[in-house]
LUMSEMI-405519 format. One line per 4 residues: their letters; for each residue y, z, x of N, C-alpha, C. Coordinates in steps of 0.001 Angstrom, whole numbers, plus 524288, in hexadecimal, padded with zeros to 5 digits. Last residue first. Layout:
N
A) Y:Z:X:Y:Z:X:Y:Z:X; ...
This chain:
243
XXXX) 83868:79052:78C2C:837EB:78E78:78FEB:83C44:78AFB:791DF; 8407B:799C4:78446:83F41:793CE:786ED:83E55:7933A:78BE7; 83A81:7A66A:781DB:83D9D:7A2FD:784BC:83BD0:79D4F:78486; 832EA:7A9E3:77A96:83883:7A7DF:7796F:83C36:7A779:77C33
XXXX) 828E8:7AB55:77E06:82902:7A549:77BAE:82F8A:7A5BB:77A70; 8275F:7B572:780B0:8297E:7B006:784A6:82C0F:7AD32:78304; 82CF3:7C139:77C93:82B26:7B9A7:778ED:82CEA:7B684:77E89; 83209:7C7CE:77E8A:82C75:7C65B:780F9:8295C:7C3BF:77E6E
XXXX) 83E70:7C54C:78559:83ACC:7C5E5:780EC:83650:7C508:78113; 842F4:7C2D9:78D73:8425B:7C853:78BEA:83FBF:7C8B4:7877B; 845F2:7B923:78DB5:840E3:7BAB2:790A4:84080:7C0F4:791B1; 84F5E:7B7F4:78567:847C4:7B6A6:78400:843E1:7B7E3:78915
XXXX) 8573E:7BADC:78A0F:854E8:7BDD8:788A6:84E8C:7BBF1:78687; 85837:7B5CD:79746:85665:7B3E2:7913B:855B9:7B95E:78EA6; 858A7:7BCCA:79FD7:85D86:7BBB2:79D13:85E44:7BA08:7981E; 85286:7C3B1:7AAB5:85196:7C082:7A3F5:85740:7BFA8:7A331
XXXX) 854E8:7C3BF:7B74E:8567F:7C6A5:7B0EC:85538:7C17F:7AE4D; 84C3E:7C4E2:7C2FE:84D4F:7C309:7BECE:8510C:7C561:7B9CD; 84BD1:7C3DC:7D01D:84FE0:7C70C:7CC7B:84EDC:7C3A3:7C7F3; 848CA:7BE87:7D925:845B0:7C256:7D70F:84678:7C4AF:7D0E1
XXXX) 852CF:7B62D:7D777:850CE:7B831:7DC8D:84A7C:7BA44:7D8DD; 8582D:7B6C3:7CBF3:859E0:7B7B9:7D1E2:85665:7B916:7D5C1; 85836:7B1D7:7C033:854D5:7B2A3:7C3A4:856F3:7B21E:7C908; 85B42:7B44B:7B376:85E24:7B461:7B6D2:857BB:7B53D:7BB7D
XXXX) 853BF:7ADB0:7A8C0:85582:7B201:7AB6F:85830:7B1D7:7B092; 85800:7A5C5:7A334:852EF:7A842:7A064:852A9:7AF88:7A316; 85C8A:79CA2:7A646:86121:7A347:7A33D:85D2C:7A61D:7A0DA; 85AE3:794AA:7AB71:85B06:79391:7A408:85E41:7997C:7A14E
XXXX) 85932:79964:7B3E7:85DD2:79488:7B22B:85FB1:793CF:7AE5A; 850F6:79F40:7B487:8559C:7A006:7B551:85B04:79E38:7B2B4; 84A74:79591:7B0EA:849DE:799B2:7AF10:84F25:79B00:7AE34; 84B89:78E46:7BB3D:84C52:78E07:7B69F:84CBE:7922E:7B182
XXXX) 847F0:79710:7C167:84AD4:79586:7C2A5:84D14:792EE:7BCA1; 83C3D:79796:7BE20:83F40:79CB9:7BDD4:845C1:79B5F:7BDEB; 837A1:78E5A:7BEB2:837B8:78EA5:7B9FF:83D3E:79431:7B902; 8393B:78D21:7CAB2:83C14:789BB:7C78E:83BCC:78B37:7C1C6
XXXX) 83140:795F8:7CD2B:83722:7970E:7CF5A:83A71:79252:7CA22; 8294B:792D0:7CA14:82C45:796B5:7C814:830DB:7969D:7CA01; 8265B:78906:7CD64:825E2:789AA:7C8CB:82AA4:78DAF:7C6A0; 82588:78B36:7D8D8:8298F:78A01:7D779:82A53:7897B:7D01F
XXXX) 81D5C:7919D:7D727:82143:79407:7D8D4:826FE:79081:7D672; 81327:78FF6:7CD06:8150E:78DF9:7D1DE:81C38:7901B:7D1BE; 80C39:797D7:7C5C1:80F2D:7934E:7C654:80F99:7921A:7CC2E; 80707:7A17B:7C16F:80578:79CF9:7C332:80842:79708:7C311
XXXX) 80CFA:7A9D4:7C04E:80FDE:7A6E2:7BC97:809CB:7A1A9:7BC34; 80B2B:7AFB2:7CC09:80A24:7B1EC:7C5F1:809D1:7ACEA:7C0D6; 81005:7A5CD:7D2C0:8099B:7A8A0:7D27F:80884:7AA24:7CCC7; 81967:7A572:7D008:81654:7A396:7CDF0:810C4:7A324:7CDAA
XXXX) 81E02:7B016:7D38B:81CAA:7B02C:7CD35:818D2:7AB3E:7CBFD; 81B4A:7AF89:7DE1E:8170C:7B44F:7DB54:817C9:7B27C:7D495; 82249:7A8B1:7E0A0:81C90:7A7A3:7E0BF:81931:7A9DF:7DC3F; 82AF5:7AE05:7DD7F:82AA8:7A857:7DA5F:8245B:7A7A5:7DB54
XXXX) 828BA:7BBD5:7DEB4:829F3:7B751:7E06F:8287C:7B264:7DCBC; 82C09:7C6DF:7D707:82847:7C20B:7D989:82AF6:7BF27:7D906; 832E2:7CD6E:7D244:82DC5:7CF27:7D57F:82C46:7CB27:7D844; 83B7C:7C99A:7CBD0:83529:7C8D4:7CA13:83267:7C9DF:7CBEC
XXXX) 84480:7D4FD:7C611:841EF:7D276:7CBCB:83BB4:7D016:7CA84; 84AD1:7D55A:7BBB0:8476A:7D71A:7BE34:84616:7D470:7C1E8; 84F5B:7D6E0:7AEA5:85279:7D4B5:7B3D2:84E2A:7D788:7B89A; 84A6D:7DA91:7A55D:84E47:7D6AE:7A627:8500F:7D470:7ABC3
XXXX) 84562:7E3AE:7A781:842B1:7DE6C:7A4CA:845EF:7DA0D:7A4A0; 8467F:7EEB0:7AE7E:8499A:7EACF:7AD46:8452D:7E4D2:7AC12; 83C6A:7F898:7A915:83F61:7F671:7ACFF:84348:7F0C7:7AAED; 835AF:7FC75:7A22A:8394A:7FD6A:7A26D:83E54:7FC5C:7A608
XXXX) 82CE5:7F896:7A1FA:82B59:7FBD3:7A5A7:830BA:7FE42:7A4DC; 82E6F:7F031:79BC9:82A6E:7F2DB:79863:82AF8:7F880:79E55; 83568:7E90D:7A12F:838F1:7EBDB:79D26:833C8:7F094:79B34; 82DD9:7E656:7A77D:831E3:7E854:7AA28:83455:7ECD4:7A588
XXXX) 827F1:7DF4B:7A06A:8251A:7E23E:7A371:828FD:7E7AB:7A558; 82F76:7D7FF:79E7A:82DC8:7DC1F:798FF:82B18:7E0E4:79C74; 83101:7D1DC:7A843:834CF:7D3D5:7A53D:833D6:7D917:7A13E; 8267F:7CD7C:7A86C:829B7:7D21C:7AD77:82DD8:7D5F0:7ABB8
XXXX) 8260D:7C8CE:7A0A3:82259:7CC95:7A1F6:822FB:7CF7E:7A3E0; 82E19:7C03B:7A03D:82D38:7C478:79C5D:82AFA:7C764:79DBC; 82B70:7BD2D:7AABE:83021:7BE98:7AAF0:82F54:7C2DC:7A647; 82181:7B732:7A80D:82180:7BC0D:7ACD0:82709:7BFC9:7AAEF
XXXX) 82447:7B12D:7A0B5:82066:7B582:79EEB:820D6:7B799:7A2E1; 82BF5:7A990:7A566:82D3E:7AEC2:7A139:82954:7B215:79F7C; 822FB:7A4E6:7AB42:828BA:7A680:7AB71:829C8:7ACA9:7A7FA; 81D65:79FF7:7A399:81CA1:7A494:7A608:81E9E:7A80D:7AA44
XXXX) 8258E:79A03:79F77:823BB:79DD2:79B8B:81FFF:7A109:79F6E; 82759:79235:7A75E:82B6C:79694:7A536:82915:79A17:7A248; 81D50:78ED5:7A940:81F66:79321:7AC4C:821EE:79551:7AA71; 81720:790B3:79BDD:8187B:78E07:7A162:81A53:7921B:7A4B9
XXXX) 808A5:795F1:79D72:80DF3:7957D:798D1:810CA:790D0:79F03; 80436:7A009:7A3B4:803D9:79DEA:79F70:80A31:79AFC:79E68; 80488:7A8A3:7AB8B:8022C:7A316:7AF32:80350:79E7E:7AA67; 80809:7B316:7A615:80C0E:7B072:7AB1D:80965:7A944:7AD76
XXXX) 7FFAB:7B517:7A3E9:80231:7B2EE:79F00:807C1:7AFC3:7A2A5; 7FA8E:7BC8E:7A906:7F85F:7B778:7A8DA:7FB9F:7B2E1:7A601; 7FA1F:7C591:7A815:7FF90:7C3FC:7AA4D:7FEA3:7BE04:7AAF5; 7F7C7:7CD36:79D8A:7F549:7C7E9:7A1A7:7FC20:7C7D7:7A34F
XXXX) 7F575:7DCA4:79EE8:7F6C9:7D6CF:79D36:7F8D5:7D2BA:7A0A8; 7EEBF:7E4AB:7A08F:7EA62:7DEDC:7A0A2:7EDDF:7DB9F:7A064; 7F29D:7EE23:7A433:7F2BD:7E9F3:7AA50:7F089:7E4BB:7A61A; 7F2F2:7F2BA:79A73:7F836:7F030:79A1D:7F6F9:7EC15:79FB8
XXXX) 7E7A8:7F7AF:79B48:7EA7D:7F2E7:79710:7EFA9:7EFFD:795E9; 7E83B:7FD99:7A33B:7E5F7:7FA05:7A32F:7E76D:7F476:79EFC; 7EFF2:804EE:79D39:7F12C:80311:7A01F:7ED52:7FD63:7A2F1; 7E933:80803:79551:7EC59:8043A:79316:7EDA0:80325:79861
XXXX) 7E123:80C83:79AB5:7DE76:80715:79975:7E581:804C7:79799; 7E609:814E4:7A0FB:7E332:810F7:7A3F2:7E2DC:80AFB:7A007; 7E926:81BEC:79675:7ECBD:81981:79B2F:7EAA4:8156B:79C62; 7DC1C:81DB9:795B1:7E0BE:81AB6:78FD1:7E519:816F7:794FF
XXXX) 7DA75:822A4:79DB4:7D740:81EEE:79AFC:7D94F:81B59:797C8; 7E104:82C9C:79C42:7E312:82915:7A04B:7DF0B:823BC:7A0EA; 7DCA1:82F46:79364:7E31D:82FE0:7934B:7E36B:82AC5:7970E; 7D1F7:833B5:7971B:7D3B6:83169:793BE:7DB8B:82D46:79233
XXXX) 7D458:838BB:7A085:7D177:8343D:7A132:7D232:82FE2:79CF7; 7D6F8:83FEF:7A448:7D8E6:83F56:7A17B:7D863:83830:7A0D8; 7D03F:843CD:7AD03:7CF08:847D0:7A8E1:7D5DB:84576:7A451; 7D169:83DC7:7B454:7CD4B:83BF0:7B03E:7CDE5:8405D:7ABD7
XXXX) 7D6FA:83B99:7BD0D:7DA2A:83D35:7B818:7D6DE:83BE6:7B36A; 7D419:83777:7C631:7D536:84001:7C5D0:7D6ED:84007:7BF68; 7D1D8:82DF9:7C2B0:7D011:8309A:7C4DE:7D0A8:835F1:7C43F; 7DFC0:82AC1:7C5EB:7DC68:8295A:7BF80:7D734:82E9F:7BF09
XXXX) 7DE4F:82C8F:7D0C4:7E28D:83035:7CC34:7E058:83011:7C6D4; 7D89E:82441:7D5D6:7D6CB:82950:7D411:7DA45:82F43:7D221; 7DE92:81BD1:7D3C2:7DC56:81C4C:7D050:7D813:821D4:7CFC0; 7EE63:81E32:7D5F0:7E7FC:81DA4:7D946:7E506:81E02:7D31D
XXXX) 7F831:81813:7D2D7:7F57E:81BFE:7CDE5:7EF95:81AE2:7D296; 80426:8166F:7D814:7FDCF:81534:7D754:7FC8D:81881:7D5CF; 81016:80E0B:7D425:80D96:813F9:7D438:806A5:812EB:7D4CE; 81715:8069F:7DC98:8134D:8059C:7DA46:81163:80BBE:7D8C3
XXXX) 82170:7FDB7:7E06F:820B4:8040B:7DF2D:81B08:804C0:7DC12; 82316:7F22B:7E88C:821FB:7F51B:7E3F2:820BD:7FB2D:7E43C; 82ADC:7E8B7:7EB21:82903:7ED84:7ED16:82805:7F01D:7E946; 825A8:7DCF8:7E638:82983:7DF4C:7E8E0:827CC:7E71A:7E89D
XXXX) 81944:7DA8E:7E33F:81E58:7D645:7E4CA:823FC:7D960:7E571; 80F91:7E24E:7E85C:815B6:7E274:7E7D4:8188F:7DD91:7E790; 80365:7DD1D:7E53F:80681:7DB0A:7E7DE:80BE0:7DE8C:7E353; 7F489:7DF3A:7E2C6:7FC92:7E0F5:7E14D:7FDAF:7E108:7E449
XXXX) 7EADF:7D7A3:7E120:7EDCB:7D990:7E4EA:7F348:7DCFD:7E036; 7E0B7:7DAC7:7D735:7E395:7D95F:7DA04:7E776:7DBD1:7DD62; 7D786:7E386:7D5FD:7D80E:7DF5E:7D4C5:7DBC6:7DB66:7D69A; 7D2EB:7EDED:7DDB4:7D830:7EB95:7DB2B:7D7A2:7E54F:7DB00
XXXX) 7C82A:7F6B0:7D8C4:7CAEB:7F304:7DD13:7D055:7EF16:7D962; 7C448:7F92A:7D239:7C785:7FCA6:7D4D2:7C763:7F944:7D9FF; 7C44D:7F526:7C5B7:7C108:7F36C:7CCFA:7C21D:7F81D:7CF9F; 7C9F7:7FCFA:7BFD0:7C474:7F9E1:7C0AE:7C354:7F97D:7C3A9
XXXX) 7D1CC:80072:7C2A3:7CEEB:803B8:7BE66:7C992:800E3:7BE1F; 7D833:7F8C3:7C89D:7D49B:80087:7CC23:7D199:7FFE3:7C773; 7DD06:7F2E3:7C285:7D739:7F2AD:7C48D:7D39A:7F662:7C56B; 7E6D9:7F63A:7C3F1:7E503:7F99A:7BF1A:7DDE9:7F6AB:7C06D
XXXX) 7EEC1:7F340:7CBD5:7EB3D:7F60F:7CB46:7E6F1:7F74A:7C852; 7FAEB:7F829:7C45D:7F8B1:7F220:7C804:7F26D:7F5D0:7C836; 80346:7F795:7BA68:7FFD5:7FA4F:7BBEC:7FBB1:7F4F6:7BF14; 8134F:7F90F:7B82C:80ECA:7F4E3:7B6B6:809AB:7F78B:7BBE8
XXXX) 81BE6:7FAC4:7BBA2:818B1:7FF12:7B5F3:81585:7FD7B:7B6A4; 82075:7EFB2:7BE96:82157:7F62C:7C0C9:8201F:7F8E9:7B9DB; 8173A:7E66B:7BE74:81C8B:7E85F:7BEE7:81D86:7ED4D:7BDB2; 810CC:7DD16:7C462:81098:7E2EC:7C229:8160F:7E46A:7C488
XXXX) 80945:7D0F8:7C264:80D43:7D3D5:7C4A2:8102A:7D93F:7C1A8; 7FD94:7CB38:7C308:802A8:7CDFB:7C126:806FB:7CECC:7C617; 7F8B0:7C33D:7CAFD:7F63B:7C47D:7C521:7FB10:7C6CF:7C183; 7FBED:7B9BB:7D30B:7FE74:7BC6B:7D0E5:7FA99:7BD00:7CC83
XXXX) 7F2E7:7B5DE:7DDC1:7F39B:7B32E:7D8B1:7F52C:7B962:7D58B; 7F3A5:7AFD2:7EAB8:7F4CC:7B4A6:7E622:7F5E0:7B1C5:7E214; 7E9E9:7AAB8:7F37F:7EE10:7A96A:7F08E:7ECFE:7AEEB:7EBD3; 7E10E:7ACD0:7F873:7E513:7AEF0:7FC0C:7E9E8:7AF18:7F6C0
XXXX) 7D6C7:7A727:7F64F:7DA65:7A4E8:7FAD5:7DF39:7A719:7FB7A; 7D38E:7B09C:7ED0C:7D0B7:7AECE:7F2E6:7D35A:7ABA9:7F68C; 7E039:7B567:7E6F8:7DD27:7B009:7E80D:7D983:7B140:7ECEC; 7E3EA:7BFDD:7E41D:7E384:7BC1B:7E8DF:7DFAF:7BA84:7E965
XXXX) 7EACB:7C34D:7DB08:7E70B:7C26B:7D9A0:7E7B3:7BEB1:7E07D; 7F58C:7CDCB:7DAE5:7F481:7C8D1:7DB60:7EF2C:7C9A5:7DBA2; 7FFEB:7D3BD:7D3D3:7FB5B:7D562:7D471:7F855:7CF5F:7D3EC; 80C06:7D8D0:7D68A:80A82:7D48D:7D4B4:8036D:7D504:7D6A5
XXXX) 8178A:7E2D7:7D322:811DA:7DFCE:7D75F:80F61:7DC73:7D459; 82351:7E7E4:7D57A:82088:7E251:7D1DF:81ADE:7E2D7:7D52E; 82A2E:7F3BC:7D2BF:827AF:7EF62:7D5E7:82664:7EC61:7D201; 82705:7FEC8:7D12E:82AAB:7FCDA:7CFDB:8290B:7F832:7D5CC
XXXX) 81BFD:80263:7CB7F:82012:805F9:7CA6B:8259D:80283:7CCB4; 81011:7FDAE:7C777:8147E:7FCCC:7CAC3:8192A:7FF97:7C918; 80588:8065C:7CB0D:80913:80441:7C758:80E91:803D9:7CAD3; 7F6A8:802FF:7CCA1:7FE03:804E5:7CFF8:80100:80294:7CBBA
XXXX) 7EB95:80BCD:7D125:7EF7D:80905:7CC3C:7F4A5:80955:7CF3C; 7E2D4:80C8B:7DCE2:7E71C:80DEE:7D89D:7E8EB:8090E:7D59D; 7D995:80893:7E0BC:7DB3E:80DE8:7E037:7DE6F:810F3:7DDA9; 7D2A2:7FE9E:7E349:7D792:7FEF6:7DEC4:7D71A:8064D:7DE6E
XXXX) 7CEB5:7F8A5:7EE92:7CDD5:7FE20:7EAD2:7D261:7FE57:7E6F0; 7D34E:7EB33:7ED5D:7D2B4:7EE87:7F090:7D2DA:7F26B:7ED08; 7D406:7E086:7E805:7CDD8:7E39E:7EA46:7CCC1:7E917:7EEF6; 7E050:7DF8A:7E993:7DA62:7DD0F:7E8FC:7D704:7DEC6:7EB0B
XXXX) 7E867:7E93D:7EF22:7E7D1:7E3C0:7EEDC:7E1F8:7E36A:7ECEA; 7F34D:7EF83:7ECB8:7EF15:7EE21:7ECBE:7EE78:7E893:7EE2D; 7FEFC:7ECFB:7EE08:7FD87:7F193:7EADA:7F85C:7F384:7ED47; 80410:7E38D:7F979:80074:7E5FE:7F4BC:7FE9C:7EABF:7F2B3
XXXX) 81145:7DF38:7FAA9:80D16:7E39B:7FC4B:80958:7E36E:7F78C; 8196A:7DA64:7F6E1:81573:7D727:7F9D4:81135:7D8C4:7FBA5; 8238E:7E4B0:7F7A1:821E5:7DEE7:7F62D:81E67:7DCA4:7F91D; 81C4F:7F1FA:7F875:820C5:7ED20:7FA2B:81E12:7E8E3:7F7BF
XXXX) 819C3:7FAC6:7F1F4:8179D:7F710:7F4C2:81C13:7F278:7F5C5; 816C1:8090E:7EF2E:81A4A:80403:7F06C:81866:801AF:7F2FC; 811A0:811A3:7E7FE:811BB:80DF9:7EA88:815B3:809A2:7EA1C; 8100B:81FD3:7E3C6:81372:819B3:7E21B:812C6:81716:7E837
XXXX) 8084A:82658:7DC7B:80851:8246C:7E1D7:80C8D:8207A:7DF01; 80B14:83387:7D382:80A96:82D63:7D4A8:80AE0:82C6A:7DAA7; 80F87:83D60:7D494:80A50:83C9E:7D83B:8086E:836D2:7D7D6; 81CD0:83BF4:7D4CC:81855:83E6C:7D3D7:8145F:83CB7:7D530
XXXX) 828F7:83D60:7D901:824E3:83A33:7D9D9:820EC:83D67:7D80A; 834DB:83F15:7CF0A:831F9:83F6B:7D20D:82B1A:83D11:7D304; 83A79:83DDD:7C7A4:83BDD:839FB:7CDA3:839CF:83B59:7D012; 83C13:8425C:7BD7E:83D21:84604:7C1E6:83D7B:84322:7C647
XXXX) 83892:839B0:7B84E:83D39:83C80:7B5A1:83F9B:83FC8:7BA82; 831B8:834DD:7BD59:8374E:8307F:7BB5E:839D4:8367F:7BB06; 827B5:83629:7C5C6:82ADF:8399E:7C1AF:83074:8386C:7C009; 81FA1:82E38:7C92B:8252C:83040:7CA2B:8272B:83200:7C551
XXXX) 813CE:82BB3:7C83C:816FB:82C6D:7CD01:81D4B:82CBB:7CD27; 80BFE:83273:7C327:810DD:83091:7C014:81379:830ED:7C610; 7FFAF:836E0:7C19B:800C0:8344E:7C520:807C5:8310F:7C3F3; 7FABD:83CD4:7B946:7FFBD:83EBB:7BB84:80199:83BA6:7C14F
XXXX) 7F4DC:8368C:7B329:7F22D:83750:7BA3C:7F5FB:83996:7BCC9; 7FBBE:833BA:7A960:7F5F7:836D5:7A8F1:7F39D:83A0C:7AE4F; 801CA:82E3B:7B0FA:803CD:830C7:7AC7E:7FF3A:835A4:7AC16; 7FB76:82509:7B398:7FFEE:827A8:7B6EC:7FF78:82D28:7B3F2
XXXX) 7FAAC:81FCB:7A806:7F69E:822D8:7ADB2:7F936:826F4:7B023; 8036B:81F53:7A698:7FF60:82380:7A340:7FC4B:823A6:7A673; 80963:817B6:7AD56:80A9D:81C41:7AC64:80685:81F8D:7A859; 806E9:80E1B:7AF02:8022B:81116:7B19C:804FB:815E6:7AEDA
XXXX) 80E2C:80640:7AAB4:80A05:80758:7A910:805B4:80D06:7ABC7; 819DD:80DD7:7AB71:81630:80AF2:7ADDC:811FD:80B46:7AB72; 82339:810D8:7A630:822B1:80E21:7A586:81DC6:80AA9:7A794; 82245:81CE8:7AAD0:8208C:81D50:7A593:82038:8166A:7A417
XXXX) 825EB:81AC6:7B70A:81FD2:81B65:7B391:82074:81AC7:7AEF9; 82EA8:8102A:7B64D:82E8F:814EA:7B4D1:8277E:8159D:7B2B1; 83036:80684:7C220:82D9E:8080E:7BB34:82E18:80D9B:7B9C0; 838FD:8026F:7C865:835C6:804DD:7C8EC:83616:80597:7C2B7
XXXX) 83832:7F5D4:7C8B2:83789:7FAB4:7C622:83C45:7FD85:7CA5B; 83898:7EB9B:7D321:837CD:7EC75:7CBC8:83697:7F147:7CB40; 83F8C:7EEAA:7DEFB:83A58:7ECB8:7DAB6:8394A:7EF4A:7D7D7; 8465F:7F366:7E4BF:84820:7EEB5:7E2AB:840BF:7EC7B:7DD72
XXXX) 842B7:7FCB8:7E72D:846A4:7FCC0:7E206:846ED:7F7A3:7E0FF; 83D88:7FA2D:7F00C:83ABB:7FBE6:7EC38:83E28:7FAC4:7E694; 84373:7F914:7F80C:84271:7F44F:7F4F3:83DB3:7F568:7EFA7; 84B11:80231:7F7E5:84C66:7FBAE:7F4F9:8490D:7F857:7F2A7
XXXX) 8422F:8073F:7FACA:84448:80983:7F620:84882:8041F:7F5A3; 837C6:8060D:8048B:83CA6:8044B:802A7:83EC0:804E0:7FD27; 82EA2:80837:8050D:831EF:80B60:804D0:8374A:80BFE:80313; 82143:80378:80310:8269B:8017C:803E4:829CB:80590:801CA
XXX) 8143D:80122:804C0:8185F:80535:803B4:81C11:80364:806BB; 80867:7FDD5:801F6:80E12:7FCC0:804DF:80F87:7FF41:80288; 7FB53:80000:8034A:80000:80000:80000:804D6:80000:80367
């Protein structure tokens, strides 16, 4: 695990999330494992991890020991091809729970990759473990949380570009506002490559569809820096923006 110290460049990436907004929080919650006390500011027996941009969480087929929730950062969780080449599955945004395999294989299904410096809390899986005498309670926790990792991000490869365009953008966007963070004006984490990996397109695809985008007054786009401006890509009717 990497560890990065730097308090700029930590602040400069997405969140930080409030527990009560993270999925892992009832675990957490139940395993008195709550790594920061909002009201008092103070550190409690949670682990928090940092990882710089380009560093891995984990990687593929190695012992899965812990759950990690992203607390303030982006990571992106890749599938590596036998000849070397990455193929984008998600991308996890600050509340959002990586990991969750441990409960099976106990080995880690794919890599996590920091696309910029991330804050991560780890839940080890022999905490779950000391906490059988509430087995019930924290059984319930486990499966909904299992039931919020199933949804497809598959829906990003469908449709045209612009429309899967705007399904990342809506996604990132609602994702942000559901953790309580800014849904309107936000950093995309990734590079023109990395989106068209996800998107399955081609780079220049995106850059020219984004560019146009821009143009049309759909949203302001600087560098990394996106704001919505349509109000229709605040609504979570795709279908009512024009292509």
């Amino acid at each position: 695990m990497t560890r990065v110290s730097s308090p700029e460049t930590v602040s400069a990436a997405a969140g930080p999330v409030s527990c009560r907004s993270c999925d892992l929080y009832e675990i957490c919650r139940r395993c008195d494992r709550i790594a920061i006390e909002e009201e008092r500011g103070l550190r409690r027996t949670g682990a928090l991890r940092t990882v710089r941009a380009g560093a891995r969480l984990y990687r593929a087929g190695t012992p899965a020991h812990s759950i990690f929730a992203v607390r303030q950062g982006m990571v992106k969780t890749v599938r590596v091809d036998p000849d070397g080449e990455e193929r984008i599955v998600a991308i996890s945004l600050p509340g959002d729970v990586l990991g969750v395999e441990a409960f099976g294989e106990h080995l880690y299904a794919l890599d996590a990759v920091a696309l910029q410096t991330t804050v991560c809390c780890e839940l080890p899986l022999s905490v779950l473990s000391e906490r059988c005498a509430r087995a019930h309670e924290l059984a319930s926790a486990i499966i909904t949380l299992l039931s919020r990792e199933t949804v497809d991000q598959t829906t990003f490869t469908r449709g045209s570009i612009s429309e899967r365009i705007i399904a990342l953008i809506l996604d990132l966007s609602r994702r942000r506002e559901r953790r309580g963070l800014d849904g309107r004006r936000f950093a995309l984490g990734m590079t023109r490559q990395e989106i068209a990996n996800l998107l399955d397109t081609r780079i220049e695809t995106v850059s020219r569809t984004l560019q146009r985008m821009s143009r049309d007054g759909q949203f302001d786009l600087s560098g990394q820096w996106l704001e919505l401006r349509a109000a229709a890509l605040l609504q979570t009717d795709r279908g009512a923006l024009a292509d």
